[in-house]
PDB file of N, CA, C and O in Angstrom, chain B, residues numbered from 101:
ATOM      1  N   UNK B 101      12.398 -14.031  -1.385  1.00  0.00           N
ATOM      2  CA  UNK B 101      11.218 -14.789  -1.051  1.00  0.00           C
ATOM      3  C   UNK B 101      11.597 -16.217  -0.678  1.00  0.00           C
ATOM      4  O   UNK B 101      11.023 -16.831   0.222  1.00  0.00           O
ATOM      5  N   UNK B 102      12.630 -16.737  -1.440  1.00  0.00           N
ATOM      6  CA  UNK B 102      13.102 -17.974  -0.977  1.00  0.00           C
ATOM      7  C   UNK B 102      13.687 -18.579   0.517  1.00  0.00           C
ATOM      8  O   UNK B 102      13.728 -19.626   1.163  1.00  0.00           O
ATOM      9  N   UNK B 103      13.991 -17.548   0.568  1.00  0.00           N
ATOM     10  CA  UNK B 103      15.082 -17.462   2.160  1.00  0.00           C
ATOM     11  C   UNK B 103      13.668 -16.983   2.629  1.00  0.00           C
ATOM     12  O   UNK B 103      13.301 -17.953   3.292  1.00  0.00           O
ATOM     13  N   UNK B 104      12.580 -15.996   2.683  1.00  0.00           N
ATOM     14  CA  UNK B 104      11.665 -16.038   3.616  1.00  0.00           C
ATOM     15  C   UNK B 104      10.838 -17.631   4.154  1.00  0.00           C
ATOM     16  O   UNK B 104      10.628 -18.023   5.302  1.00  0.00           O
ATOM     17  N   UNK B 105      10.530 -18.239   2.932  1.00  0.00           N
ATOM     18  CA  UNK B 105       9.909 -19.263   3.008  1.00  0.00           C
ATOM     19  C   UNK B 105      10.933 -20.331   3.413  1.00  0.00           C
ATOM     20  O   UNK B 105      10.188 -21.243   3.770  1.00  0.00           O
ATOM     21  N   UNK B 106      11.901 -20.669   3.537  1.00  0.00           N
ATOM     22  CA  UNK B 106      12.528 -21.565   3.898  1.00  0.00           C
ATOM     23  C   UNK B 106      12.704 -21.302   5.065  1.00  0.00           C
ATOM     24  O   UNK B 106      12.856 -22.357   5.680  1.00  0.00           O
ATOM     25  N   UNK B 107      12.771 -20.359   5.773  1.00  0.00           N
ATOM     26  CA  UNK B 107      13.228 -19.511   7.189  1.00  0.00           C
ATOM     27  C   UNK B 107      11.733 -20.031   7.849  1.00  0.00           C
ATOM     28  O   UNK B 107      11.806 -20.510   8.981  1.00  0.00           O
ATOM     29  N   UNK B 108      10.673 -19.978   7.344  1.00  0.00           N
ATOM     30  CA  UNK B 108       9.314 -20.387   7.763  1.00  0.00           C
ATOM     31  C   UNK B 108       9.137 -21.565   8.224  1.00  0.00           C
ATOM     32  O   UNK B 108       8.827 -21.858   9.379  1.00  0.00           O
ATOM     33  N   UNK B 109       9.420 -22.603   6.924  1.00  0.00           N
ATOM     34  CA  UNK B 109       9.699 -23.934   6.932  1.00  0.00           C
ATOM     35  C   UNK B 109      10.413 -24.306   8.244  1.00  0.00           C
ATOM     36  O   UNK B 109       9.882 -25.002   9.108  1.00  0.00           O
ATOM     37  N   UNK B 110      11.899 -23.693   8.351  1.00  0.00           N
ATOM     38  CA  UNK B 110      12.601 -24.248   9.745  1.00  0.00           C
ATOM     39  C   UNK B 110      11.729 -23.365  10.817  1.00  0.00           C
ATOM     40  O   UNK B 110      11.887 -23.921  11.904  1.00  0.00           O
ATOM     41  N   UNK B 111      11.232 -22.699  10.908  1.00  0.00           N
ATOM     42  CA  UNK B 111      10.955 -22.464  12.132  1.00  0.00           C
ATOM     43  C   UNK B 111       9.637 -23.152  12.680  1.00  0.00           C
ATOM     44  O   UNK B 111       9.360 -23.089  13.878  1.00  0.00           O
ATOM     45  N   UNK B 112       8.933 -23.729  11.878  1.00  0.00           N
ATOM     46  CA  UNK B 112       7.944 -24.311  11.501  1.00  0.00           C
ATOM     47  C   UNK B 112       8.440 -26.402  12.154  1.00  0.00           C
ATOM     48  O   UNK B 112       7.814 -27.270  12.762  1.00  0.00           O
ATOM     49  N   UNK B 113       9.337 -26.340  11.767  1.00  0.00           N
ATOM     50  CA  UNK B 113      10.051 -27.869  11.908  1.00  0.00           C
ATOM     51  C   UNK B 113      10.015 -28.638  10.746  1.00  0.00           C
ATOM     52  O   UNK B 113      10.304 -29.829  10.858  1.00  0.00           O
ATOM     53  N   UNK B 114       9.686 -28.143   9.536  1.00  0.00           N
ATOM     54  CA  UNK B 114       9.511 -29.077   8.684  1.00  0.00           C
ATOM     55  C   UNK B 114      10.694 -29.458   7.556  1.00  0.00           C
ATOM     56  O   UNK B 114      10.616 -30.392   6.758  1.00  0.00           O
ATOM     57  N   UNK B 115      12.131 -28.236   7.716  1.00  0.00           N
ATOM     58  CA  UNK B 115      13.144 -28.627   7.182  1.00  0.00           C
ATOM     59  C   UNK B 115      14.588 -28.540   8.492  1.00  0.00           C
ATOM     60  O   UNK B 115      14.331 -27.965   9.550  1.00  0.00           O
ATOM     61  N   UNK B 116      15.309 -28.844   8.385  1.00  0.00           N
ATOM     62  CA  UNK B 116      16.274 -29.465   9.565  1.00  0.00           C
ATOM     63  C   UNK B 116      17.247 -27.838   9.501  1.00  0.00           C
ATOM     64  O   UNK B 116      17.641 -27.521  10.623  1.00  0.00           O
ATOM     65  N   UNK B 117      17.568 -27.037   8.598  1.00  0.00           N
ATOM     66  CA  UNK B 117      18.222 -25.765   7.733  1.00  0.00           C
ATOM     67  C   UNK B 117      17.367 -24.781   7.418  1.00  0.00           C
ATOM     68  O   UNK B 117      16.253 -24.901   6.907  1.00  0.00           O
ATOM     69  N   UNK B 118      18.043 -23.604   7.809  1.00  0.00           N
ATOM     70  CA  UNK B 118      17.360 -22.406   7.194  1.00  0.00           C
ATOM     71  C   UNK B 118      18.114 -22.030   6.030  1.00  0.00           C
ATOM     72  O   UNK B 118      17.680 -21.026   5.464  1.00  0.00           O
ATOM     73  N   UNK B 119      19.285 -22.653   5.446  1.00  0.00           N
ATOM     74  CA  UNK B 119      20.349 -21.942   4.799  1.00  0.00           C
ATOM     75  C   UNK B 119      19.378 -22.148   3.404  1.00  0.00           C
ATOM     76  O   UNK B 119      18.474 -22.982   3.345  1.00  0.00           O
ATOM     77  N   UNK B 120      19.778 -21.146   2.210  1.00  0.00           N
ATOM     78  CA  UNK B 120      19.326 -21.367   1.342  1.00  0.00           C
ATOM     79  C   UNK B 120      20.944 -21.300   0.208  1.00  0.00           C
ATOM     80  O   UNK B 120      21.992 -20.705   0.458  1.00  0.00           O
ATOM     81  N   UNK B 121      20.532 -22.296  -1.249  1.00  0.00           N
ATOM     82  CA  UNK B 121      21.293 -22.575  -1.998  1.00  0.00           C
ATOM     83  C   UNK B 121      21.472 -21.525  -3.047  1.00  0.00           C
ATOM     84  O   UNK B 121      20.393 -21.234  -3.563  1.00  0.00           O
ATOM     85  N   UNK B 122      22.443 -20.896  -3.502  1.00  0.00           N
ATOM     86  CA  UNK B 122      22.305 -19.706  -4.981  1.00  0.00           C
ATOM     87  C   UNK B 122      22.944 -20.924  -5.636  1.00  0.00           C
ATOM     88  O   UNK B 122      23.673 -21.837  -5.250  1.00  0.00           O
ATOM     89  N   UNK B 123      22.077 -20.378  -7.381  1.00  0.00           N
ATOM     90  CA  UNK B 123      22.573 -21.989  -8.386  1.00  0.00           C
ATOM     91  C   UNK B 123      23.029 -20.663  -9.122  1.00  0.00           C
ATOM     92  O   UNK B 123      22.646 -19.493  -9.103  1.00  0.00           O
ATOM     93  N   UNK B 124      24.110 -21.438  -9.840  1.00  0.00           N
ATOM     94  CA  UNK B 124      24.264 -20.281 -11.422  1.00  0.00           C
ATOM     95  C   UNK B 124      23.546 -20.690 -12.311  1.00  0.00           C
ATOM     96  O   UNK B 124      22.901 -21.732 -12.419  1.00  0.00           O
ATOM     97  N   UNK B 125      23.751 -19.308 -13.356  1.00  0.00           N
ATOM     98  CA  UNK B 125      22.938 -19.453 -14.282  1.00  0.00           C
ATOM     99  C   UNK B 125      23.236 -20.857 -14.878  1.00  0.00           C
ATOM    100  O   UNK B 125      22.198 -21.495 -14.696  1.00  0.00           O
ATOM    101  N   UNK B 126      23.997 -21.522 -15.400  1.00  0.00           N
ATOM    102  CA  UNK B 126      24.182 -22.671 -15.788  1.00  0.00           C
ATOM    103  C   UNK B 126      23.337 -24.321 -14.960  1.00  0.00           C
ATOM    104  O   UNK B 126      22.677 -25.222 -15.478  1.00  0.00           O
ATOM    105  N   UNK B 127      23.681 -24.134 -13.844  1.00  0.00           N
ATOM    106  CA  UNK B 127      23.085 -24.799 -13.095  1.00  0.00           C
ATOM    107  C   UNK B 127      21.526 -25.070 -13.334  1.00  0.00           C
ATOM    108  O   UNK B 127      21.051 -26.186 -13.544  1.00  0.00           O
ATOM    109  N   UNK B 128      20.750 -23.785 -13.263  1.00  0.00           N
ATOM    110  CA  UNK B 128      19.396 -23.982 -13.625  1.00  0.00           C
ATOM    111  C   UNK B 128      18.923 -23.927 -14.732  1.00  0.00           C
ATOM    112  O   UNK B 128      17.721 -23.755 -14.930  1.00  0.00           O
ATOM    113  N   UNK B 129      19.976 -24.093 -15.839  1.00  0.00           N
ATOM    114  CA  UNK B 129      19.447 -24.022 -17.144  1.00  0.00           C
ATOM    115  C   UNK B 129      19.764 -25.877 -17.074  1.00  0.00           C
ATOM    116  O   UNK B 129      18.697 -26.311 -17.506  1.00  0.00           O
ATOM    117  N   UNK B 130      20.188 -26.463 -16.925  1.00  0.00           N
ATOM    118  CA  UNK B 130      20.329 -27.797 -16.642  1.00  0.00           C
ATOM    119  C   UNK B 130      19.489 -28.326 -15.859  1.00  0.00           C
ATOM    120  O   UNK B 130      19.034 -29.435 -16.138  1.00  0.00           O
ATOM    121  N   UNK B 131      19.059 -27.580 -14.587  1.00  0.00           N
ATOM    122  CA  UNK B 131      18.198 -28.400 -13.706  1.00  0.00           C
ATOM    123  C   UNK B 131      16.848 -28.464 -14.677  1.00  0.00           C
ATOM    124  O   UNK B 131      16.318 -29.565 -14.824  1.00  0.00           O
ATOM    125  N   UNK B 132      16.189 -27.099 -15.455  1.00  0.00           N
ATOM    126  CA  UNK B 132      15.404 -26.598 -15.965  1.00  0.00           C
ATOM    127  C   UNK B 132      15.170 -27.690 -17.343  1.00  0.00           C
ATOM    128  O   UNK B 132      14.111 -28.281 -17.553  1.00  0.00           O
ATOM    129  N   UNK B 133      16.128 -27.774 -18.010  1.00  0.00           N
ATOM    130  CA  UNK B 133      15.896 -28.115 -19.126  1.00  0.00           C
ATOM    131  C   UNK B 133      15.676 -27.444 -20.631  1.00  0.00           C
ATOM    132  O   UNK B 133      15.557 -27.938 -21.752  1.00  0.00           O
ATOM    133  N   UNK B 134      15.677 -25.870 -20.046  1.00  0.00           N
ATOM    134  CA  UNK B 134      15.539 -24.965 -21.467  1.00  0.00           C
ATOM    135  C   UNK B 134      16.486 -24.042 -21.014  1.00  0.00           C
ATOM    136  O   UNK B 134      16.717 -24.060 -19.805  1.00  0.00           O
ATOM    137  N   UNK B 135      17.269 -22.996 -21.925  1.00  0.00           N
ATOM    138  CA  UNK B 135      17.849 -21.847 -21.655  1.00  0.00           C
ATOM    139  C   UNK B 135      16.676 -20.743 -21.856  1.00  0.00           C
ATOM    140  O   UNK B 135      15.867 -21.292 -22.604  1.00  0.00           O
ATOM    141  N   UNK B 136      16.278 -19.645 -21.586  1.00  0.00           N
ATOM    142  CA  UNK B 136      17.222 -19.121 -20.846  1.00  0.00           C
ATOM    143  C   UNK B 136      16.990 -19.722 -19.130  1.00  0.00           C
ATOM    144  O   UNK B 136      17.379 -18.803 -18.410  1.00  0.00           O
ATOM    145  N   UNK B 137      16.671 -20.504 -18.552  1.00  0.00           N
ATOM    146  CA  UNK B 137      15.985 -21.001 -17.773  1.00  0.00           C
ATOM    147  C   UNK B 137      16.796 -19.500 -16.562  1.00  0.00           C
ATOM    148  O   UNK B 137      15.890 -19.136 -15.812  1.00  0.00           O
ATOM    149  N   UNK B 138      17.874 -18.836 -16.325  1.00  0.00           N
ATOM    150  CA  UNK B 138      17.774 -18.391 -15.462  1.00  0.00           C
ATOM    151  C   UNK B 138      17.092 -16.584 -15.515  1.00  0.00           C
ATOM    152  O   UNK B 138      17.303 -15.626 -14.772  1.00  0.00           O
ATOM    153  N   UNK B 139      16.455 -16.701 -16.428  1.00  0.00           N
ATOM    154  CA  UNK B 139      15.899 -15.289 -17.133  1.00  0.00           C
ATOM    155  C   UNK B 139      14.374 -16.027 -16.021  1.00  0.00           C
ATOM    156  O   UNK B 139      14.093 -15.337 -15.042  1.00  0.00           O
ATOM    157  N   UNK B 140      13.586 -17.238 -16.224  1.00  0.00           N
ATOM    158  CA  UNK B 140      12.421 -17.529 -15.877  1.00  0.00           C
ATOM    159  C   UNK B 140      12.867 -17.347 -14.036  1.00  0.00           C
ATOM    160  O   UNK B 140      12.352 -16.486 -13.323  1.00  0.00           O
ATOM    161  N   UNK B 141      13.717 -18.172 -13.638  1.00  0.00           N
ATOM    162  CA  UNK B 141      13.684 -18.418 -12.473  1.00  0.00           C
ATOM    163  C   UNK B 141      14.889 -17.461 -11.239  1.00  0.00           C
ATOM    164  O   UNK B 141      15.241 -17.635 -10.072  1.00  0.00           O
ATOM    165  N   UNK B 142      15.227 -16.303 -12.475  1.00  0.00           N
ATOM    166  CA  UNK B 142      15.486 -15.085 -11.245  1.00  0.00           C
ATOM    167  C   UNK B 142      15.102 -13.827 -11.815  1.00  0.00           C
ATOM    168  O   UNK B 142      15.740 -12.774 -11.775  1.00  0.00           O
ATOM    169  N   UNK B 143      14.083 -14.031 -12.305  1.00  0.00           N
ATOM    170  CA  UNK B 143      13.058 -12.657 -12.824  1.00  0.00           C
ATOM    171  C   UNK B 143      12.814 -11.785 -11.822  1.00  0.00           C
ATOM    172  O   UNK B 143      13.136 -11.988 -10.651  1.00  0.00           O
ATOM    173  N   UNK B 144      12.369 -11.015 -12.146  1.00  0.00           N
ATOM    174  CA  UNK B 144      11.911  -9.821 -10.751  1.00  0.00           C
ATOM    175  C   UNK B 144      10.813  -8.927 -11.365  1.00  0.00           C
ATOM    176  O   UNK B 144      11.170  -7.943 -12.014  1.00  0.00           O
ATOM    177  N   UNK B 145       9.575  -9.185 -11.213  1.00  0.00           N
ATOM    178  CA  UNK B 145       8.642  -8.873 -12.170  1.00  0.00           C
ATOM    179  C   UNK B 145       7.743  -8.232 -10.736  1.00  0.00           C
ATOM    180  O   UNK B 145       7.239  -8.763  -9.747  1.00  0.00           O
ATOM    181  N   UNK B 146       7.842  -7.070 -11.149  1.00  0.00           N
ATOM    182  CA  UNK B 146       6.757  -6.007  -9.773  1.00  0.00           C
ATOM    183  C   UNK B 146       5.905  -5.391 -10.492  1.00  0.00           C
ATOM    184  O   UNK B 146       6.139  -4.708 -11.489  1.00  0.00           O
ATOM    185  N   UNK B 147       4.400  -5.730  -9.761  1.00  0.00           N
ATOM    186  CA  UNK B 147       3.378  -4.646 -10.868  1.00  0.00           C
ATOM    187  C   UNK B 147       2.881  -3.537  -9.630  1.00  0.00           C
ATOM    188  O   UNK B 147       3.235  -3.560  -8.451  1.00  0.00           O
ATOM    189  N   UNK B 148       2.202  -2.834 -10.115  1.00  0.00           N
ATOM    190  CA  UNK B 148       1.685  -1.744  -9.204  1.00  0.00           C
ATOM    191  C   UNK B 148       0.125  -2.120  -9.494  1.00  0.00           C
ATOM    192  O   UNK B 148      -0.495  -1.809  -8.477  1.00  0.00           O
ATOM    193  N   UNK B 149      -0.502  -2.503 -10.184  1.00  0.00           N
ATOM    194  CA  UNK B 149      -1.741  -2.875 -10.634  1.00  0.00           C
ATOM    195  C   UNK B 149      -2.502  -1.279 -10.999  1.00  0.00           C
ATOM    196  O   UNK B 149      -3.705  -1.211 -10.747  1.00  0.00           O
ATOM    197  N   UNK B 150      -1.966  -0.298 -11.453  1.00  0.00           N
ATOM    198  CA  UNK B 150      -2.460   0.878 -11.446  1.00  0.00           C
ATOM    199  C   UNK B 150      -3.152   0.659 -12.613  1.00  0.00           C
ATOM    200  O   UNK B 150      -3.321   1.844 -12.904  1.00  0.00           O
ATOM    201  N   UNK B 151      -3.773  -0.050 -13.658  1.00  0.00           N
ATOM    202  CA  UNK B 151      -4.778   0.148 -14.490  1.00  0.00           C
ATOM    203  C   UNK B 151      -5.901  -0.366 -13.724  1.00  0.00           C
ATOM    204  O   UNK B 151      -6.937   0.254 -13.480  1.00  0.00           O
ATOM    205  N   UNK B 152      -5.644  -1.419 -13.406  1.00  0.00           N
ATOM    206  CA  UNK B 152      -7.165  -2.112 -12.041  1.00  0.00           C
ATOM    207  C   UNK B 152      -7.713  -1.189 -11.238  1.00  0.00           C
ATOM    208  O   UNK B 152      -8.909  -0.999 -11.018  1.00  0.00           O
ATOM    209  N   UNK B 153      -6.609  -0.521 -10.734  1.00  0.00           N
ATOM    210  CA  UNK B 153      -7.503   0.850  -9.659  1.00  0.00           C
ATOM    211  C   UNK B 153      -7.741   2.062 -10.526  1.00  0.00           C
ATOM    212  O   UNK B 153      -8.786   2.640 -10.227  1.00  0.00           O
ATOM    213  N   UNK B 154      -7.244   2.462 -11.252  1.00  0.00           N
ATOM    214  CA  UNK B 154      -7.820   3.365 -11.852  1.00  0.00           C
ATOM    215  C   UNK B 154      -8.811   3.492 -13.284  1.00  0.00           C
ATOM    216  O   UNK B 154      -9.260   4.562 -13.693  1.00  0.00           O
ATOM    217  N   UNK B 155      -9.030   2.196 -13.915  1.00  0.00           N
ATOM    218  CA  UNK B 155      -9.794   2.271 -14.741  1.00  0.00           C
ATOM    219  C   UNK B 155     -11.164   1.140 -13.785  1.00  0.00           C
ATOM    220  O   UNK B 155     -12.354   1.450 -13.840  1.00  0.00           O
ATOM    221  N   UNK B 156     -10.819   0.266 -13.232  1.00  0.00           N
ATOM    222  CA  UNK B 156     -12.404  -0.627 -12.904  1.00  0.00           C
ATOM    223  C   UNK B 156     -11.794  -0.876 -11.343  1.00  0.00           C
ATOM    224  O   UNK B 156     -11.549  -1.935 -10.765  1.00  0.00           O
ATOM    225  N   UNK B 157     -11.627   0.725 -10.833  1.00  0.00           N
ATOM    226  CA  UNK B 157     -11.792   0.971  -9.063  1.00  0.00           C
ATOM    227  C   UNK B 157     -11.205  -0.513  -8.258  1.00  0.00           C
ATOM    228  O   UNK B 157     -11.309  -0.769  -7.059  1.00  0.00           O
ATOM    229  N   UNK B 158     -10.737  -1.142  -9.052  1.00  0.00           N
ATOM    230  CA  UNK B 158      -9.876  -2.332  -8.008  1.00  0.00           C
ATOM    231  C   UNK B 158      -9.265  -1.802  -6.649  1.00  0.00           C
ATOM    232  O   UNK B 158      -8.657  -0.749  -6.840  1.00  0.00           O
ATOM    233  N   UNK B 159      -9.248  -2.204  -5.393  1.00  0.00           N
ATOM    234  CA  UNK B 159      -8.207  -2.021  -4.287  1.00  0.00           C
ATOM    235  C   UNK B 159      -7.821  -3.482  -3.499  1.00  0.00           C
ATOM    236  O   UNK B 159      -8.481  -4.393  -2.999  1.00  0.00           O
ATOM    237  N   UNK B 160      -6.860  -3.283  -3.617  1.00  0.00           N
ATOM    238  CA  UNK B 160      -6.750  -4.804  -2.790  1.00  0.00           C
ATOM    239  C   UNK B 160      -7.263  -4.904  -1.332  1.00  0.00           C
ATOM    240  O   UNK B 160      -7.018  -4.054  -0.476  1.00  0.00           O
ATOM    241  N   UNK B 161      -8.009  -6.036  -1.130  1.00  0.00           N
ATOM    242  CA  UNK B 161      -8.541  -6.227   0.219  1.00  0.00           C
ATOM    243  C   UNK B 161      -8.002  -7.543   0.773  1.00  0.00           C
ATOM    244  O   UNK B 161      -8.633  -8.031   1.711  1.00  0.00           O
ATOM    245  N   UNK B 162      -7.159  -8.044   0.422  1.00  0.00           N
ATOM    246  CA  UNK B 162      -6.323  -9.518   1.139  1.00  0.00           C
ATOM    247  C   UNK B 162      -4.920  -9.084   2.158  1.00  0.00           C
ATOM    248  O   UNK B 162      -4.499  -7.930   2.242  1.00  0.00           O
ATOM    249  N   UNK B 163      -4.653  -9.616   2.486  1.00  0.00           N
ATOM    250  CA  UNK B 163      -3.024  -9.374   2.798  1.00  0.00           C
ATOM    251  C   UNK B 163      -2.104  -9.503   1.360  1.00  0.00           C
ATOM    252  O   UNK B 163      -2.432  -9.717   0.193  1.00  0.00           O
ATOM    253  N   UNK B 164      -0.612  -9.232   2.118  1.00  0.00           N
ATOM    254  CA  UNK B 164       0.147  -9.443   0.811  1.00  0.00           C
ATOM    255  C   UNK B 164       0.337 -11.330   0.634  1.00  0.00           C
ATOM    256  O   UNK B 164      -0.296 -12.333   0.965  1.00  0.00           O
ATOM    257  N   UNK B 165       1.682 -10.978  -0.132  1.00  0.00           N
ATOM    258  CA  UNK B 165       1.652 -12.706  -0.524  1.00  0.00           C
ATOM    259  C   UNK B 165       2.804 -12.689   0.746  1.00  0.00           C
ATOM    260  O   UNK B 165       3.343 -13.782   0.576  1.00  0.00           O
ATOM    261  N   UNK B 166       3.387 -12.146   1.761  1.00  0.00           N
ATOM    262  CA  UNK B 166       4.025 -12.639   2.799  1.00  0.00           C
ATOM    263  C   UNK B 166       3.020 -13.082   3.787  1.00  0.00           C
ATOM    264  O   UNK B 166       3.230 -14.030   4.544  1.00  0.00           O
ATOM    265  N   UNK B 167       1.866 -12.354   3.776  1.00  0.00           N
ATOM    266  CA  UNK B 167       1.153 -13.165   4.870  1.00  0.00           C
ATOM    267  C   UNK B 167       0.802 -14.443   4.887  1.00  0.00           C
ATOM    268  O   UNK B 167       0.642 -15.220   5.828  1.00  0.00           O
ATOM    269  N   UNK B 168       0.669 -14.615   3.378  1.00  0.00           N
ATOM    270  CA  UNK B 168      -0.052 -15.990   2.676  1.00  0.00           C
ATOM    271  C   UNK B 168       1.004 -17.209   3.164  1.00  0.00           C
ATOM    272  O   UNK B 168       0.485 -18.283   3.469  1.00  0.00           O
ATOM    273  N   UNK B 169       2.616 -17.068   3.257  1.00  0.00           N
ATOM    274  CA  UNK B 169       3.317 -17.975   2.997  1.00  0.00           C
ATOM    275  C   UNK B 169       3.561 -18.866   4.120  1.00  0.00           C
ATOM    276  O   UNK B 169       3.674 -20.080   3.950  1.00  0.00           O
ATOM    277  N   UNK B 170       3.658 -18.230   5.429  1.00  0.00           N
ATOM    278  CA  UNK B 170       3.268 -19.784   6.614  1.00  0.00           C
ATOM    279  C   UNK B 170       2.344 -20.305   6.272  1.00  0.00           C
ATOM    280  O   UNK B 170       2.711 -21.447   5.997  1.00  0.00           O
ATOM    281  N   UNK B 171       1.102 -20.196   6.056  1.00  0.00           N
ATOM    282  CA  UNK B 171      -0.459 -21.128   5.546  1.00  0.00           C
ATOM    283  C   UNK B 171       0.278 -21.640   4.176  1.00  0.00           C
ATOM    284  O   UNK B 171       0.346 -22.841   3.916  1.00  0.00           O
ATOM    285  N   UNK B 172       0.598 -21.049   3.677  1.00  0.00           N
ATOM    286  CA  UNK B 172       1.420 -22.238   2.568  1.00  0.00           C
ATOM    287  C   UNK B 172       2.098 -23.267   2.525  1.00  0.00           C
ATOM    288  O   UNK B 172       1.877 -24.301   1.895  1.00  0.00           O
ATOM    289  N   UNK B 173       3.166 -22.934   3.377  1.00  0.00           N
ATOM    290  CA  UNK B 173       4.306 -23.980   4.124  1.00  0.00           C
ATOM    291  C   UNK B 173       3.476 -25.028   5.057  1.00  0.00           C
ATOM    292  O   UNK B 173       3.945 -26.166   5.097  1.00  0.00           O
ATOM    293  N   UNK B 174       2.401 -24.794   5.742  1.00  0.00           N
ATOM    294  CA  UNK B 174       1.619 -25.911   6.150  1.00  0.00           C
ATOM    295  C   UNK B 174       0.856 -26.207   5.166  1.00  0.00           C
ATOM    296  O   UNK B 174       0.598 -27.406   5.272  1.00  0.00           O
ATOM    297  N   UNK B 175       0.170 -25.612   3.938  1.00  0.00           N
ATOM    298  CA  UNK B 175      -0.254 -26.634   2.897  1.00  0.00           C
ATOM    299  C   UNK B 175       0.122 -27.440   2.352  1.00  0.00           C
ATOM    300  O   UNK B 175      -0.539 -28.452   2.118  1.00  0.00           O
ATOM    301  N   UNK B 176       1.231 -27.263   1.998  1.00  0.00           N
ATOM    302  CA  UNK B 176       2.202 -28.040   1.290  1.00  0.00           C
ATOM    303  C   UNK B 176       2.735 -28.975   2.139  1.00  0.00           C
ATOM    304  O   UNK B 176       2.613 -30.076   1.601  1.00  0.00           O
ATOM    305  N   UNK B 177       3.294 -29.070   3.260  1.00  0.00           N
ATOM    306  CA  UNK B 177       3.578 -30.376   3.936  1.00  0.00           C
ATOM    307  C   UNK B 177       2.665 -30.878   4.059  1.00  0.00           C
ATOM    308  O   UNK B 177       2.690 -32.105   4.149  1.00  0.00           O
ATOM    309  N   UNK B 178       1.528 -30.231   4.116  1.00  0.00           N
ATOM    310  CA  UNK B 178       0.109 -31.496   4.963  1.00  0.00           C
ATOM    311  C   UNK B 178       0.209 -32.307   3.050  1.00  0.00           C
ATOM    312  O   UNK B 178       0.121 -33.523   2.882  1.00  0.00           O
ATOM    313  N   UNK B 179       0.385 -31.373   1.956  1.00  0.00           N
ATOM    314  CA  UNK B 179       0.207 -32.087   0.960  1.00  0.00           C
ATOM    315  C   UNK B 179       0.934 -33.167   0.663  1.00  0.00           C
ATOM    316  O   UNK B 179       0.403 -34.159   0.164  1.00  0.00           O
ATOM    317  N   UNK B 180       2.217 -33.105   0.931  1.00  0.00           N
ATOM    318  CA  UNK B 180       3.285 -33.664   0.696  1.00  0.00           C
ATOM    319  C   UNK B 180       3.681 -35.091   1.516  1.00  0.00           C
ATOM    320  O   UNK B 180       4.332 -36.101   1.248  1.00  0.00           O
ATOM    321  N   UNK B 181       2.697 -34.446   2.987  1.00  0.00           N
ATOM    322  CA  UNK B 181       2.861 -35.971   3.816  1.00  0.00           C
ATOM    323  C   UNK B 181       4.143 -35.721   4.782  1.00  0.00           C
ATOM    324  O   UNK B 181       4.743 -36.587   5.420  1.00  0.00           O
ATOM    325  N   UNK B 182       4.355 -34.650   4.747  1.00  0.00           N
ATOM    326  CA  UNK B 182       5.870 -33.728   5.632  1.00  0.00           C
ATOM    327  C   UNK B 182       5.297 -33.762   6.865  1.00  0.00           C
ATOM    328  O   UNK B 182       4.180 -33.297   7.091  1.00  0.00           O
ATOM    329  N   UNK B 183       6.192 -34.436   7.911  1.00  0.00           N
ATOM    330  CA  UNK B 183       6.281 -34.284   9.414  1.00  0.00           C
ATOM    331  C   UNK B 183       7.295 -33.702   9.752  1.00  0.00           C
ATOM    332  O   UNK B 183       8.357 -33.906   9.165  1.00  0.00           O
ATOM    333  N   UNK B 184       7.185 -32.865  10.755  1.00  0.00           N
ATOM    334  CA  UNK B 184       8.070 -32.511  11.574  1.00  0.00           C
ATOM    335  C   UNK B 184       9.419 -33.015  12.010  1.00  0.00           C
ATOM    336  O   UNK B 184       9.517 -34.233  12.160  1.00  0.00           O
ATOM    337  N   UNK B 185      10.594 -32.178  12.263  1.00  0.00           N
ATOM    338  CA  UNK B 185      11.573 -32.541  12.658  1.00  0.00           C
ATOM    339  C   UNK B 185      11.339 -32.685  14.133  1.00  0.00           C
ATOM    340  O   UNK B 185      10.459 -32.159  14.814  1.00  0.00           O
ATOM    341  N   UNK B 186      12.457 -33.635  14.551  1.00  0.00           N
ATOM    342  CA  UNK B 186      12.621 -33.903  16.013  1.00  0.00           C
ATOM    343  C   UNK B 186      13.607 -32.287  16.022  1.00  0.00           C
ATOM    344  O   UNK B 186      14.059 -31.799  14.986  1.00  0.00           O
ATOM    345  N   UNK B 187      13.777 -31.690  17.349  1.00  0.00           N
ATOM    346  CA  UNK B 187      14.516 -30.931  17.710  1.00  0.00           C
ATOM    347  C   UNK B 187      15.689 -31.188  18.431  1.00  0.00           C
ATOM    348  O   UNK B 187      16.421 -30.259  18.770  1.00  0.00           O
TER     349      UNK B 187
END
């Protein structure tokens, strides 16, 4: 997801790099400030939501969260005050 959204970002103009950084576990337990900090921040947590649809008829009617993430990447710069790169 990281490399999607950063790949967005540059194509977008708002970072100069598409490359993305891998930290070790050590690294982000330092950037973080708690251990296990790399248990929080390379989790991989997938639900199927199968009690929502099958006990109170839930179906999803949005896109996924990839559609969401260009409209993100322009939220967040417009939030941030982020202009564009020159090319």
């Amino acid at each position: 997801m990281s490399a999607y959204i950063t790949r967005v970002a540059y194509d977008k103009g708002y970072i100069s790099s598409d490359s993305v950084s891998e930290f070790s576990p050590e690294e982000l337990t330092q950037s973080a400030g708690h251990a296990p900090a790399s248990l929080v921040f390379g989790g991989n947590a997938r639900e199927s939501s199968i009690r929502a649809r099958k006990l109170l008829g839930w179906s999803p009617s949005r896109g996924s969260i990839w559609d969401e993430i260009p409209q993100a990447v322009e939220s967040e710069a417009a939030r941030l005050n982020v202009t564009k790169k020159e090319p």
